[in-house]
C-alpha positions as CSV (number, residue, x, y, z in Angstrom):
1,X,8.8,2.3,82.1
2,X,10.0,6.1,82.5
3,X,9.0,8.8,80.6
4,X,11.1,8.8,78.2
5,X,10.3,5.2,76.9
6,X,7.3,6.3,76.3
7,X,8.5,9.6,74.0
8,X,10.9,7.1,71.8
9,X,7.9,5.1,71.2
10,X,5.9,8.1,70.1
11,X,9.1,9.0,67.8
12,X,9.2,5.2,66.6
13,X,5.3,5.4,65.6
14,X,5.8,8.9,64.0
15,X,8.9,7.6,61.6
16,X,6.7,4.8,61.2
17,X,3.9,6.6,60.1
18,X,6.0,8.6,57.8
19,X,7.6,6.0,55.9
20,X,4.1,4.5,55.2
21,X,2.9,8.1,53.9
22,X,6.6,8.0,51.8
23,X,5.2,4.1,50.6
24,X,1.6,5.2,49.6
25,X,2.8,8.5,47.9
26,X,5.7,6.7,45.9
27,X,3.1,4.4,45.0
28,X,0.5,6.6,44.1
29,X,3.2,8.3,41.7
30,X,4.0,4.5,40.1
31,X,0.1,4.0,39.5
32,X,-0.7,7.4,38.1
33,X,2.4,7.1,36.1
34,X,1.3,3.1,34.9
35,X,-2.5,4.8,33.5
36,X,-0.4,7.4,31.6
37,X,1.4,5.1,29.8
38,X,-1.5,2.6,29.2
39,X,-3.6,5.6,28.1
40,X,-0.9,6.7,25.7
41,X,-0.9,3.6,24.0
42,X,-4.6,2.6,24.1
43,X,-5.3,5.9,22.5
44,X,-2.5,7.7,20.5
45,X,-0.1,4.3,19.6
46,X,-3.6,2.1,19.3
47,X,-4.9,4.7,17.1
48,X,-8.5,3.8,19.0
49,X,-9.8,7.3,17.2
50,X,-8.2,7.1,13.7
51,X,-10.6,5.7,11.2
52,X,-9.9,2.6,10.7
53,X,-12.0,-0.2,8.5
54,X,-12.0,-3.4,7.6
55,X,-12.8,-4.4,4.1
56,X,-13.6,-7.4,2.3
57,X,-14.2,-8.4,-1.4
58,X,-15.6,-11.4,-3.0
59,X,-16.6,-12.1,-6.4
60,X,-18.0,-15.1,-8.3
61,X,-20.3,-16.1,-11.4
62,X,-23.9,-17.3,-11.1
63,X,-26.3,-18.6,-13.7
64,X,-29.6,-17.4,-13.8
65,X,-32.2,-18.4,-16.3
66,X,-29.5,-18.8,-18.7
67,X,-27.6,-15.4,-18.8
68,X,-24.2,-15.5,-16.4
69,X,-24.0,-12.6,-13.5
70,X,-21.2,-11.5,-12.0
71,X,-21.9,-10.9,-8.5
72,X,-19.7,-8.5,-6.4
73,X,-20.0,-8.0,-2.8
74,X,-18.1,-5.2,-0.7
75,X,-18.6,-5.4,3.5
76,X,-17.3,-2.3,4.8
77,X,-16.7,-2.5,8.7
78,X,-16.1,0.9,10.5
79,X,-14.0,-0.7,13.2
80,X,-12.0,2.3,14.8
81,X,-14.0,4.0,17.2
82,X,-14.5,7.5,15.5
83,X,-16.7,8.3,12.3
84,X,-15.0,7.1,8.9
85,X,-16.0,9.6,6.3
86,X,-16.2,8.5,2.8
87,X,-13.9,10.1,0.1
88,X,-17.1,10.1,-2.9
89,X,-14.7,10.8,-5.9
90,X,-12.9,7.9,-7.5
91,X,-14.3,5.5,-4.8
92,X,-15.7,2.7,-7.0
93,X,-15.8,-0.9,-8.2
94,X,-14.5,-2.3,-11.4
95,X,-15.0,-5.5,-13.0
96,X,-12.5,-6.5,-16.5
97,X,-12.1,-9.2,-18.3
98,X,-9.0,-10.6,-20.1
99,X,-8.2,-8.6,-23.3
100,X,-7.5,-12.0,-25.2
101,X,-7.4,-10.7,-28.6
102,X,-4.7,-7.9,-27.8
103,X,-1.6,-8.7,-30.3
104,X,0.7,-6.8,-28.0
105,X,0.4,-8.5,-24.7
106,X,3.4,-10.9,-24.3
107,X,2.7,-14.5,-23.5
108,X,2.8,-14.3,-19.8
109,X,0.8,-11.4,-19.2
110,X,-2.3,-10.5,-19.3
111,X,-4.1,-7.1,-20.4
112,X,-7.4,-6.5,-18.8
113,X,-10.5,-5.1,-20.6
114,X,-12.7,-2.3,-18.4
115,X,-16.0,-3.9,-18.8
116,X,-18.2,-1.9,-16.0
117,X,-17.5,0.9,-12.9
118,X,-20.1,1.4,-10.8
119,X,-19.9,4.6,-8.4
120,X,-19.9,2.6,-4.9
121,X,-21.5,4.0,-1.2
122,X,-22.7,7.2,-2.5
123,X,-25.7,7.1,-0.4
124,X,-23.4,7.5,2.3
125,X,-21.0,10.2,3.6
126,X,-19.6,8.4,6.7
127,X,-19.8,5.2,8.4
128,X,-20.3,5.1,12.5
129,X,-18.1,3.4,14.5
130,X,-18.9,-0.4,14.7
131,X,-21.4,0.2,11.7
132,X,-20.9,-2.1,9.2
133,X,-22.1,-1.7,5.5
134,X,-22.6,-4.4,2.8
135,X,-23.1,-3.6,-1.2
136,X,-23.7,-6.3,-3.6
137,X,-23.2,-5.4,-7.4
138,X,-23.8,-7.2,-10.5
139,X,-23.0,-7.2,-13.9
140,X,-23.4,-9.8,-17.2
141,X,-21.2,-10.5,-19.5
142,X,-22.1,-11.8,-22.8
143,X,-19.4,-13.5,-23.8
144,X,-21.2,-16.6,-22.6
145,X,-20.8,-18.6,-19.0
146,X,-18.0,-17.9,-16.6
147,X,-14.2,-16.7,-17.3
148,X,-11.5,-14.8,-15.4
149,X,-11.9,-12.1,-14.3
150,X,-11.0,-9.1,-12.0
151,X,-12.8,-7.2,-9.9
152,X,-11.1,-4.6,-7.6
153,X,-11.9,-1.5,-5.4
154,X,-10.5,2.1,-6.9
């Protein structure tokens, strides 16, 4: 081998060398460019730190010692990852009967009666992420045992 073999060997290792460096930058540019997008959507499109909850209702009649209850319970489920804070003023529960008596009200409708509001979560002014809450609320009627009613968050 002469000299010079060994020179366009060198010059063979050195492009070599450069297209890897070429490889792991372009690379490097793909990855960085792959956690900006994730990151965009995990936080801003995911909405990881807008409040977010979960809420669930459920209401039904129980009999106790003779006298009908209407039991309401509210779970409240922080499940964004920043505080929730809790609007106090016209946050509350309401339970109504049918108006059955009203003269108006056409035959496939219904006009409900406000029996009861009650003021809900006021001993709280945010919920932490994950936290979860649950209220249960009662009322009687005494119209006697069970009949529709509705019962709704406003």
């Amino acid at each position: 081998m002469s000299r010079s073999d060994d020179a366009d060997k060198l010059s063979q290792i050195e492009i070599a060398s450069i297209w890897v460096d070429i490889v792991a930058g372009a690379l490097t540019a793909v990855g960085v460019a792959a956690a900006g997008i994730w990151a965009y959507y995990k936080l801003a499109k995911g909405r990881t730190f807008q409040p977010r909850t979960l809420v669930d209702l459920s209401a039904k009649w129980i009999e106790i010692e003779g006298r009908w209850f209407l039991i309401a319970r509210i779970d409240l489920t922080n499940i964004g990852s920043s505080h929730f804070y809790l609007r106090q003023t016209g946050t509350g529960l309401r339970f109504s009967l049918p108006d059955l008596e009203d003269p108006k009200t056409e035959p496939h409708r219904v006009a409900w009666e406000r029996k009861k509001t009650f003021s809900i979560l006021k001993e709280h002014k945010w919920i932490e992420p994950g936290e979860a809450s649950l209220r249960v609320y009662s009322w009687t009627s005494n119209a006697g045992g069970p009949r529709p009613c509705s019962v709704k968050l406003v």
